[in-house]
C-alpha positions in Angstrom: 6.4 -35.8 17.8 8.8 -32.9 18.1 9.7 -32.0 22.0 10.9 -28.5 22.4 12.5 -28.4 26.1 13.7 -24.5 25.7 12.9 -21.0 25.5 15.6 -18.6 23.9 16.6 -15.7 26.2 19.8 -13.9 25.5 21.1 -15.6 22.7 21.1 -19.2 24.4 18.5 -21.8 24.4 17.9 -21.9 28.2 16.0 -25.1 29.7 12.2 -24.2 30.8 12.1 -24.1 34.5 8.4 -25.7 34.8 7.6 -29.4 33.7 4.4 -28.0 32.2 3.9 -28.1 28.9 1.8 -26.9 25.8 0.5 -29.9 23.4 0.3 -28.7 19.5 -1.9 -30.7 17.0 -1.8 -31.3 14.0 -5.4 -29.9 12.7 -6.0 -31.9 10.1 -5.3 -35.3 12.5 -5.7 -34.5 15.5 -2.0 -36.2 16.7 0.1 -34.3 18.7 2.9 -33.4 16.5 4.5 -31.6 19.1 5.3 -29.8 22.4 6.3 -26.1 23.7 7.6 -24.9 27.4 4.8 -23.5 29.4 6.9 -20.5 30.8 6.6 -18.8 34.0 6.8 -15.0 34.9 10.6 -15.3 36.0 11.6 -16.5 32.5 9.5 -13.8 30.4 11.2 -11.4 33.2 14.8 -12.5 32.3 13.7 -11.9 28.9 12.6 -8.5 29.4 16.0 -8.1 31.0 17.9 -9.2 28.7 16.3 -7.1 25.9 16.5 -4.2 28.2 20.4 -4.8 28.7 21.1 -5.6 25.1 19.1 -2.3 23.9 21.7 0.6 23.9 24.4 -1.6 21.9 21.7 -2.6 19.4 20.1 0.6 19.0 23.8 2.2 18.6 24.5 -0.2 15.6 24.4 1.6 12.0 20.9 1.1 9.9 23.3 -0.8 7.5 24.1 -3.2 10.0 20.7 -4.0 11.6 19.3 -4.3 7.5 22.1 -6.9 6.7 20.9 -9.4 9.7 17.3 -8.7 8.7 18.4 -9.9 5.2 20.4 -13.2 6.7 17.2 -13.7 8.4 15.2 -13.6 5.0 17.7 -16.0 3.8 17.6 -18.7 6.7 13.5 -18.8 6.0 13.8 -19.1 2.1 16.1 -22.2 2.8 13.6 -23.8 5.0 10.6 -22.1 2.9 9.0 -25.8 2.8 9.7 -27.6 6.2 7.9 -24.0 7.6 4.9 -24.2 4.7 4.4 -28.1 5.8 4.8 -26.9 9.9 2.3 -24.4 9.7 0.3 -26.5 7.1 -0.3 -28.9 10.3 -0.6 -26.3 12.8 -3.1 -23.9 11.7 -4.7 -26.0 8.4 -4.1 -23.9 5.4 -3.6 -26.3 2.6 0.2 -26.4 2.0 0.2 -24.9 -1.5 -1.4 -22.5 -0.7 0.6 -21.9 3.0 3.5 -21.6 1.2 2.7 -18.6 -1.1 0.6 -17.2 1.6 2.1 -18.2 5.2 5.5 -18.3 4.2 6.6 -16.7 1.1 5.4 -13.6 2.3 7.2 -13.3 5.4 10.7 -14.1 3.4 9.6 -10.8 1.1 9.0 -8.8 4.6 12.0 -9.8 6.5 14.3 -7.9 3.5 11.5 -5.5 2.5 11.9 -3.8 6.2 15.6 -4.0 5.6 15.0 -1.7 2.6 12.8 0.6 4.6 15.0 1.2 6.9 17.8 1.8 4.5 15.5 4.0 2.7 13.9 6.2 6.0 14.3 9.8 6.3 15.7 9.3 9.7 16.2 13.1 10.6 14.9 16.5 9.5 15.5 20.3 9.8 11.7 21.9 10.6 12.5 25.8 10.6 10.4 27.9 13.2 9.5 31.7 14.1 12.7 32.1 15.7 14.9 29.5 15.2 15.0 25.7 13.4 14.6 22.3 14.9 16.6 19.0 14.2 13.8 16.3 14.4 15.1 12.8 14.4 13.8 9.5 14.6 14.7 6.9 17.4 14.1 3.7 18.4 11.2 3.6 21.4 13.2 0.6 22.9 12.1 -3.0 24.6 9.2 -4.2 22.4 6.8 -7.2 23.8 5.3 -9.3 20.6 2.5 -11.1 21.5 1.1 -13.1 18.2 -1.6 -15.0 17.2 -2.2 -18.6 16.0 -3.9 -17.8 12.2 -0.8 -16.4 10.6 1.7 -17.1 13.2 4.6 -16.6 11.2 3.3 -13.3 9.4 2.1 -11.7 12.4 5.3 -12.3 14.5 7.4 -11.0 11.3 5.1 -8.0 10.6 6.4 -7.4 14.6 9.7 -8.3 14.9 11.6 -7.4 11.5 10.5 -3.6 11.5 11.2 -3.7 15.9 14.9 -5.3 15.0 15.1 -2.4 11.9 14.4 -0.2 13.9 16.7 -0.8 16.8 14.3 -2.0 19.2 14.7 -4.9 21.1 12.6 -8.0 21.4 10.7 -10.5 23.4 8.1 -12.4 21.7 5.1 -14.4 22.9 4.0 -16.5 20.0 0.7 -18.4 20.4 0.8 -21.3 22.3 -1.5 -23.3 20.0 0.6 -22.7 17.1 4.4 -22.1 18.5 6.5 -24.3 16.2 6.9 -21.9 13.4 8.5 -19.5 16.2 10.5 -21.9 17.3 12.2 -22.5 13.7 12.5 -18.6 13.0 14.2 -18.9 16.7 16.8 -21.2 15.2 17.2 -19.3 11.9 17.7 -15.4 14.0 20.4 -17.2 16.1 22.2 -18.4 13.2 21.9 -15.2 11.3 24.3 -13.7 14.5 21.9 -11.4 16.1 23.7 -10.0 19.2 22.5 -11.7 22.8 19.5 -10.3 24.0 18.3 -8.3 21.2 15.8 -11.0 20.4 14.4 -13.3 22.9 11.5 -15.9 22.6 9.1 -17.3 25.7 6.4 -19.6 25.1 3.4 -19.4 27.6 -0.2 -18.6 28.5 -1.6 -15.1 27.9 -1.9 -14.3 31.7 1.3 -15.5 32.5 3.8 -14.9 30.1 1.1 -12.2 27.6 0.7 -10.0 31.3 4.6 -9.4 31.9 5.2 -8.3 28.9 2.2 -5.7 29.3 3.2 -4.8 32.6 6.7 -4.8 33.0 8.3 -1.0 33.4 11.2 -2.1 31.3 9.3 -2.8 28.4 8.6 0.5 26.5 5.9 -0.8 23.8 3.7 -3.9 23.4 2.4 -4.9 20.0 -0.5 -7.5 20.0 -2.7 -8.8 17.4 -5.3 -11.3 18.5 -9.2 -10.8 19.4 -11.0 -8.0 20.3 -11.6 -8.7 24.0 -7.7 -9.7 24.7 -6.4 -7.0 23.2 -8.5 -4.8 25.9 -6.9 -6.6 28.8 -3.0 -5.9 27.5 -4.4 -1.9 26.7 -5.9 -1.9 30.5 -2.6 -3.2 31.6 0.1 -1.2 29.5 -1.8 1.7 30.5 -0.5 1.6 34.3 2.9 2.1 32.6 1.7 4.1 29.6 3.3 1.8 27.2 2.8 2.6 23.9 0.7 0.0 22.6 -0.3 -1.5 19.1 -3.4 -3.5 18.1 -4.6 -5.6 15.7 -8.1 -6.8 17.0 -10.8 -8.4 15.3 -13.1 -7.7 12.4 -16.4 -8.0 10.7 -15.5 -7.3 6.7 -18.6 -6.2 4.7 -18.1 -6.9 0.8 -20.4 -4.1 -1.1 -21.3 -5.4 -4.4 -23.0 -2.5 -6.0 -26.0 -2.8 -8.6 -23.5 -2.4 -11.8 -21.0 -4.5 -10.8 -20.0 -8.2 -12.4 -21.8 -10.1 -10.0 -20.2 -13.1 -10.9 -16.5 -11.9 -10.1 -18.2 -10.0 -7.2 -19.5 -13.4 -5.6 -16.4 -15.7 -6.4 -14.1 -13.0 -4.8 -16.2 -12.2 -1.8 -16.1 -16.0 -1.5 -12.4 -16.4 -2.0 -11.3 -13.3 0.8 -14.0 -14.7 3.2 -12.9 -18.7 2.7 -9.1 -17.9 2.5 -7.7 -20.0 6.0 -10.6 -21.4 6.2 -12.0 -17.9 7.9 -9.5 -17.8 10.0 -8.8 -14.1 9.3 -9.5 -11.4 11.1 -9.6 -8.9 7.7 -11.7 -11.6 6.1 -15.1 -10.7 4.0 -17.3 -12.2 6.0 -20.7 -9.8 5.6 -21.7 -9.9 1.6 -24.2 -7.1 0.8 -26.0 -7.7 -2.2 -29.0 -5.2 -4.0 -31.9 -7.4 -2.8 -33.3 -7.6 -6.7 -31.0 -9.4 -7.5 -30.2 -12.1 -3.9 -31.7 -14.9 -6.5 -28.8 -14.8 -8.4 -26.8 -14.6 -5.9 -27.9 -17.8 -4.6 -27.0 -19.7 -8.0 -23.7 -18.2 -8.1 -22.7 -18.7 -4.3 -23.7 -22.7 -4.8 -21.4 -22.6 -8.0 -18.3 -20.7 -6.0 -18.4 -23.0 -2.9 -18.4 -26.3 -4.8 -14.6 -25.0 -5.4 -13.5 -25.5 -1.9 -13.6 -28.7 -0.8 -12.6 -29.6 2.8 -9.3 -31.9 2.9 -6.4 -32.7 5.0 -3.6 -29.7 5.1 -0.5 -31.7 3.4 -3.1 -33.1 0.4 -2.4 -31.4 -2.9 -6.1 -31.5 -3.9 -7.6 -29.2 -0.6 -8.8 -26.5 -1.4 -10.2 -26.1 2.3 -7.9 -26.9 5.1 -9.5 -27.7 8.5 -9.8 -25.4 11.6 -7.3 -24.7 14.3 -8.4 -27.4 17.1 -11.8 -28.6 18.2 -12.3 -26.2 20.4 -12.6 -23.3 17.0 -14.7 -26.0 15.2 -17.0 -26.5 17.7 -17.4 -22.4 18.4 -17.9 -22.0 14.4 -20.5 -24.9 14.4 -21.7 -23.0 17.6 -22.4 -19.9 15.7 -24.0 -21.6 12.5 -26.8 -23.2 14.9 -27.5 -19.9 16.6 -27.9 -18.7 13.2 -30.4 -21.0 12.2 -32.4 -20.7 15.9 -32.5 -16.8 14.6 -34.2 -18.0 11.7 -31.2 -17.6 9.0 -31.7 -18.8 5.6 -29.2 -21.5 5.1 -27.7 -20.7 1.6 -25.1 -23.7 1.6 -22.7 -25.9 3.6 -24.0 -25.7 7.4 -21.3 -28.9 8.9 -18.8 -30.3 10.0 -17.1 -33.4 8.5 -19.0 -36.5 9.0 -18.5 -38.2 12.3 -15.4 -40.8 12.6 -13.4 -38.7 10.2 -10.5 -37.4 11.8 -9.6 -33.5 11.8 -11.1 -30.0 12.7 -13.3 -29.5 9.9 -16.2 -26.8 9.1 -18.1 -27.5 5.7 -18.1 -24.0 4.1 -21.1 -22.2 4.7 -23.3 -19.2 3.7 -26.5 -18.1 5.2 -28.6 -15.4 4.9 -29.7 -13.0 7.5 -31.0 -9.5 8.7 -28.8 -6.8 9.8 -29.5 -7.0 13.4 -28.7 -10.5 13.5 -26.0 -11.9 15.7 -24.1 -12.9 13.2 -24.5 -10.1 11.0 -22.2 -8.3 14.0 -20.0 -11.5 15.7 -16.6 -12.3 14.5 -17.0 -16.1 13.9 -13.7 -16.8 12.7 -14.5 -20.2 10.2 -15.6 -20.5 7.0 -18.9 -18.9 7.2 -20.3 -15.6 5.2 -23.4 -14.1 5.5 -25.3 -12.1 2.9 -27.5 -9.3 3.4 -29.6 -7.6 1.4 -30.0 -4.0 1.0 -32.6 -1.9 -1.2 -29.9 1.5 -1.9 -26.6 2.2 -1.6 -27.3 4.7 1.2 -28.7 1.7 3.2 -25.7 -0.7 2.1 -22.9 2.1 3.6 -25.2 2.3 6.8 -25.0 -1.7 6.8 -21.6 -1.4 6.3 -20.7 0.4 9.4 -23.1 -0.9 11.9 -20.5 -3.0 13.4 -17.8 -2.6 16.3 -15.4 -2.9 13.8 -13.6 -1.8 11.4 -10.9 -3.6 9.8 -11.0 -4.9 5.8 -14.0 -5.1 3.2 -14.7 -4.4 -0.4 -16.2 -2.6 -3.2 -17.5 -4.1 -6.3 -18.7 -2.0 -9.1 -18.3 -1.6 -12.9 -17.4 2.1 -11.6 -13.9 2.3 -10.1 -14.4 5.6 -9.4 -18.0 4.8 -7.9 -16.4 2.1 -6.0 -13.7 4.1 -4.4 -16.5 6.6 -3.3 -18.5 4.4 -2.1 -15.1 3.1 0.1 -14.4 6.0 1.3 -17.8 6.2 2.9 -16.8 3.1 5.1 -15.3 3.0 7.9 -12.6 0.5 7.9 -8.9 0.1 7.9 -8.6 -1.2 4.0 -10.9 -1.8 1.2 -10.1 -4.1 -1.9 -11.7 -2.5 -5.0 -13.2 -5.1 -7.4 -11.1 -7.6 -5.9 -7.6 -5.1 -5.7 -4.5 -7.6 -4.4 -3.0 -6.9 -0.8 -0.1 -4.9 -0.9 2.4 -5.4 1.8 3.6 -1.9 1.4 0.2 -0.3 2.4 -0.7 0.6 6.0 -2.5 -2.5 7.6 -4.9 -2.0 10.9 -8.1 -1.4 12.1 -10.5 1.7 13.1 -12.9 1.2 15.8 -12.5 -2.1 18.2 -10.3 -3.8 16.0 -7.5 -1.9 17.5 -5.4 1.3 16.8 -1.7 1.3 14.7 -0.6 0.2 11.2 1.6 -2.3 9.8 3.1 -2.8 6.7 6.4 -1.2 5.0 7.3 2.6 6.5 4.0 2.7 8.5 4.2 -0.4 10.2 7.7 0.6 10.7 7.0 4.0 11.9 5.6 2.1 14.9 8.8 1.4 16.6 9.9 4.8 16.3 9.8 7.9 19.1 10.6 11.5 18.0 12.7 13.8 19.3 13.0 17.2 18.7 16.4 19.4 19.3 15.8 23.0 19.7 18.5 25.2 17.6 19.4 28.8 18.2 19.3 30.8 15.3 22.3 31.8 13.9 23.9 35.4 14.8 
């Protein structure tokens, strides 16, 4: 067991004032494999002041500069690209080949992909006018709070911090306290790139403790937060006092369209993949497959052949294909969800438990039911490895299925039809759509319509983010 005593505040690893402390297990043991600070409002405070004070230096530093530390930082992670997969392999229970691709690999490319936006950003223009011309240019907003999640801890704080520090904002970052390590490693890796003191700072803590300061400190100019849906209301309701700009990346509730012409066999493996990926611990994942209801038979062979594929097994074992959940307390709210499906007289299609009892770890079997559209969990965010599918008799009815949720995040289109497919996704209400199983592209805008939260990330628009305008008013010449 690894014992972290610090936090990091202005460029020094500073020793936690309260003896309390956060316990992180291993998910696919249950051991404690290590613990984080609990921090207290004064520390996140002298974090906030610290970032405040190092600000105007920072922000005063050429783009060139901030891009080359971004690029050191992409360097310190791809040297410790393994010991991070295997960390967050434990924490979170992605298998490990596939947390390195995914968890990992991914945040190396952003860390140096942001230093290229930057480098690349149309930082100032000249907008003529009736009477004269404006200078518009681009600056940074200022202190930034990060407050990240547990499901892609490392991705999430990157897709945060690397555009912020580009930028020439400042930073204080909350990581989750259930899955903290990772942070603390990037911690290590950002002071050895050189960052000046201050400019990023790191507090472990609780949501209302650490999470509320950085929503309700005057000094901080934005928050970004990605976690659920109801959080995400609390730190809007508080940044609002101090009309902070805020960010969010809530929750979700993905439908995958397969349309009548499509290859329903691709259309069923993929849905399966993007719901399963994390073990449904993703808040873009397709969890809703809507299937033409002449052909839900089918369907049911081919779902039966997909999910044989993932087979539950310990994070660090080459064979998973299905990692286990986050802690017992996700495991038993997933297993919670799949009996109130079956009290609202869902069809169990598949899986339906968790491993058997005595075996160690925080596992869901993978599991697909089907139910009607006004079910519960035709509309909750469970947040495991669960789909449902739901049939529909036209496509009108399959668009209107669609968007009958709070949310409006991710999903798909599946049809023999691009262009049918991209018209159809353009009907739908939603943040992104894959088409036929299209790859993510970390260069496309990232976020959410409806309750799952307002802002992008991603390349220049998750960039764009950190940015204020400003607008200087020119006479026009005599």
């Amino acid at each position: 067991m690894t014992i972290y005593p610090s936090h990091y505040i202005n460029g020094q690893w500073i020793a936690a004032q309260s003896a309390e402390t956060f316990a992180v297990h291993d998910s696919s043991t249950e051991e404690v494999m290590a613990t984080v600070p609990a921090g207290t409002a004064d520390e996140a405070r002298a974090a906030v002041q610290a970032a405040h004070a190092a600000f105007p230096a920072w922000a005063a530093l050429s783009v060139e500069t901030r891009a080359v530390f971004l690029e050191k930082v992409s360097a310190g992670l791809k040297a410790r690209i393994d010991e991070m997969a295997t960390t967050i392999a434990r924490e979170v229970g992605m298998p490990v080949k596939l947390a390195k691709p995914v968890q990992v690999a991914g945040p190396v490319w952003n860390w140096a992909n942001f230093a290229k936006v930057a480098r690349e950003f149309e930082w100032e223009e000249t907008v003529p006018g009736p009477y004269g011309q404006s200078l518009v240019v681009r600056e940074p907003i200022g202190v930034v709070g990060c407050i990240t999640p547990w499901n892609f801890p490392l991705n999430q704080i990157t897709l945060k911090v690397a555009p912020a520090l580009a930028a020439g904002c400042t930073v204080v970052l909350k990581p989750s306290e259930i899955a903290p390590v990772n942070a603390m490693i990037l911690a290590e890796i950002i002071h050895e790139a050189g960052l000046p003191p201050g400019v990023f700072n790191l507090v472990n803590g609780a949501g209302p403790v650490v999470g509320e300061v950085l929503a309700t400190d005057p000094l901080v100019d934005m928050v970004s937060f990605t976690g659920s849906t109801r959080a995400g209301k609390r730190v809007g309701e508080l940044a609002s006092q101090s009309v902070k700009r805020v960010a969010l990346e809530l929750g979700g509730k993905s439908a995958s369209v397969i349309l009548p012409d499509a290859d329903l066999e691709a259309a069923v493996k993929g849905t399966i993949s993007a719901c399963m990926l994390n073990s449904g611990q993703t808040c873009s994942a397709h969890t809703r497959m809507l299937v033409p209801v002449g052909r839900y038979e089918e369907v049911k062979t081919l779902v039966h052949a997909a999910l044989a594929k993932f087979t539950p097994g310990p994070s660090l074992q080459d064979t998973s294909k299905l990692g286990p959940l986050v802690s017992a307390a996700q495991r038993d709210r997933v297993l919670g969800f799949i009996g109130l499906g079956l009290k609202e007289g869902a069809e169990l299609m598949a899986g339906g438990a968790a491993r058997p009892s005595g075996e160690k770890g925080y596992f869901v079997s993978p599991t697909v039911l089907r139910v009607q559209p006004k079910d519960s969990l035709a509309h909750d965010e469970i947040f495991g490895p669960v789909l449902v599918v739901i049939t529909y008799n036209d496509e009108d009815e399959a668009i209107r299925i669609a968007n009958d949720t709070i949310y409006g995040l991710g999903g798909g289109v599946w049809s023999s039809d691009t262009a049918h497919a991209i018209a159809v996704a353009r009907r739908i209400r939603t943040g992104q759509i894959d088409i036929n199983g299209g790859p993510f592209n970390g260069n496309a805008p990232f976020g959410g319509y409806k309750q799952s939260g307002n802002g992008r990330e991603n390349g220049r628009y998750g960039f764009e983010e950190f940015l204020e305008f400003k607008s200087l008013q020119l006479k026009a010449a005599s």
